[in-house]
C-alpha positions, 0 to 999 in steps of 0.5 A: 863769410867762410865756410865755418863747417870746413873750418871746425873740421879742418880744427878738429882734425888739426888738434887731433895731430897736435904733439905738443902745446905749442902747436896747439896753442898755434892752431887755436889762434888760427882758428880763433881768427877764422872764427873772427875773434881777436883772442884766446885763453884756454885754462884750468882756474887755479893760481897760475903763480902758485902752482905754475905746473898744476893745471893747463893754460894756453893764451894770447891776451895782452900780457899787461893784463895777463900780469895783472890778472896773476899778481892779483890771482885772480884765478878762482875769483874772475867772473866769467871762471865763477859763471863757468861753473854754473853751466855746461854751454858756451855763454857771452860775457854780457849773459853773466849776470844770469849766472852769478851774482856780480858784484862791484868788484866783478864789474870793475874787473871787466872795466879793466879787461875792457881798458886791456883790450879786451872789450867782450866775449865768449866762454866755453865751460870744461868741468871734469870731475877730479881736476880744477875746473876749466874753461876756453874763452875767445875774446874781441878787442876794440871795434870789433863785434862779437861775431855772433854767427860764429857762437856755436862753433866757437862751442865746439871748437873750446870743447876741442881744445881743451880736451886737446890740451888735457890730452897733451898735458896728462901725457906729460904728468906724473900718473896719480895715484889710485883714488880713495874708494869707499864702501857703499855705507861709509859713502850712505853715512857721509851723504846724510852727515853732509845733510847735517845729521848727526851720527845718531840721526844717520844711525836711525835712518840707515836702520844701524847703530850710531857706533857703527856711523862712527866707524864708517865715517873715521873709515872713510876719513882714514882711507882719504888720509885726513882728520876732519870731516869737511876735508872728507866731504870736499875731497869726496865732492872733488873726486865725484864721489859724492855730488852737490845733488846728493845732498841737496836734494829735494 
């Protein structure tokens, strides 16, 4: 067994030079095998198809299986995308169904990965707010083991890479624009609107006027460029505004 300290060092090292996507893609597949896994995938969940320059992705999986995986796009829906999200550390496939609810689909899908080549693995979330969530999976195919002592390693090596990528990928974007920001009480009104509250309701609660809620809320609408309200709620959760705690909460 080599030294896998040295080899996250020499990785970390390595991603920290690299230039250009294929050199990183490069220096995840050496490391990817040093590891003693078979394959990679680093990616942003999106449909690859429909927005091709939308998002980073890095992967030497079995192209049969890749093209299946597009023209089914399958980006958002894939079990271990979804079981992503639902985390912040690396987790081997068969740990899904602690996760997420898998379904037959979910179960036929992985009979058919396994039928690729790609027979079990490890993923490492990357979640950043304000881009489409992403991840660094490593995979083994056919006879082989998933290299358990190698786990935590594989953890700090996905977290790497995909900053590595980003860092490439951002460079290579076109800057976005300045994100809406709201005021403190525009983002109070929208809170309680996403906890169901009407206008009248967040009025009495806030100790304002209903009117008042009203102009906030088409405010905050306005300064996001959209006309409903689910469209400001998911735009707010999106941009990190807002969290999923904020509403839920307890």
């Amino acid at each position: 067994m080599r030294d896998m300290r040295a080899e996250v060092e020499w990785f970390l090292d390595a991603i920290a030079l690299a230039r250009d996507v294929g050199a990183l893609a490069m220096i995840l597949g050496e490391m990817t095998s040093r590891m003693g896994f078979s394959h990679f995938a680093l990616t942003h969940h999106v449909h690859i198809l429909d927005a091709p320059n939308a998002g980073i992705r890095l992967h030497d999986y079995p192209e049969a299986w890749v093209d299946y995986f597009d023209t089914h796009r399958l980006g958002l829906s894939d079990p271990v995308h979804r079981a992503s999200h639902r985390t912040s550390a690396g987790f081997r496939w068969n740990a899904m169904p602690d996760l997420i609810r898998m379904t037959p689909a979910d179960h036929r899908l992985l009979e058919l990965a396994h039928e690729h080549g790609l027979t079990d693995g490890f993923t490492v979330p990357a979640n950043v707010v304000g881009e489409a969530t992403g991840s660094c999976s490593f995979a083994i195919g056919p006879g082989r083991a998933l290299p358990a002592d190698a786990l935590q390693w594989a953890q700090l090596a996905g977290i790497a890479a995909f900053e590595g990528a980003r860092r490439i990928w951002l460079a290579g974007a076109v800057p976005p624009g300045p994100r809406p920001c709201l005021t403190d009480r525009q983002r109070d009104c929208l809170i309680w609107a996403a906890r169901g509250k009407t206008a009248w309701e967040s009025a009495r609660i806030l100790g304002i006027s209903e009117e008042t809620v009203v102009r906030h809320l088409k405010q905050a609408r306005d300064r996001y460029g959209v006309e409903k309200q689910t469209s400001l709620l998911i735009r707010a959760l999106f941009d990190g505004v807002i969290s999923f705690s904020d509403i839920f909460w307890r």
